[in-house]
N, C-alpha and C positions, 0 to 999 in steps of 0.2 A: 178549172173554171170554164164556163160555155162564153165563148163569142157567137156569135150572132155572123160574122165576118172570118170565122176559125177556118173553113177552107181557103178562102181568098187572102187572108193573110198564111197560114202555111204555103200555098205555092210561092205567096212574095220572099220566103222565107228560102224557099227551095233556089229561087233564080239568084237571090241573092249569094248562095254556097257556091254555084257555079259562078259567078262573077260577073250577074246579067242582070247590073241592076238598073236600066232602063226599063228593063218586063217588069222587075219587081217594082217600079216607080209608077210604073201604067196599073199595074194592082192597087195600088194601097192608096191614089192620090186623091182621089173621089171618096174615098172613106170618110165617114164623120164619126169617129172612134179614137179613146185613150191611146190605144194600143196600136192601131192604126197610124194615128198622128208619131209613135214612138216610132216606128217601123219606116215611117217616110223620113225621121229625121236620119235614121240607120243608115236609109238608101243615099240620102244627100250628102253625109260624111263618107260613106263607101265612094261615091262622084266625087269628092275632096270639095265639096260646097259646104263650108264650117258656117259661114252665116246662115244659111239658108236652114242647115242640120238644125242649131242652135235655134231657130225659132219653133223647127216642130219637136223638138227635145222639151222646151217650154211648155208650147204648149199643152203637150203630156204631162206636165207636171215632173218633169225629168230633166236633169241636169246634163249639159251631156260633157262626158267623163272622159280624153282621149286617152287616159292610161288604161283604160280596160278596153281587151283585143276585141274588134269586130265579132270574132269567133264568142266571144264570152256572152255581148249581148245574142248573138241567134241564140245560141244555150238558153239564155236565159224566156226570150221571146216563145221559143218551140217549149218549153215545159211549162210555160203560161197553158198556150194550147194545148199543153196535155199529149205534145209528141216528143219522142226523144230524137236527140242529134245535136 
């Protein structure tokens, strides 16, 4: 599927692998995007802020889920974008 935002979310996706999730939080936080909003909730549970995650898990229309690994959602997030990793 095309984003509109698919490179600026894959980098956020990238810094997030390396465990840089302030870069990836300066990417995505200006975003007005499903996916976007999913991704900022990603970066705010990766920081250990569950409330703050929780509201943008929401407002993606996404539950956010702590038994499934960090690792699973970028999986899942980068073959959204049509990249693998």
């Amino acid at each position: 599927m095309t984003n509109p935002h698919a490179t600026q979310l894959a980098e956020a996706i990238e810094r997030l692998l390396v465990n840089d999730w302030r870069a990836a939080h300066a990417l995505v936080q200006d975003l007005d995007d499903p996916i976007a909003w999913r991704l900022h909730g990603l970066v705010h549970r990766v920081e250990g802020d569950l409330g703050n995650s929780r509201y943008w898990y929401e407002k993606a229309g996404v539950t956010l889920d702590q038994s499934r690994s960090v690792e699973e959602e970028i999986s899942e997030l980068s073959s959204y974008l049509g990249r693998t990793g």
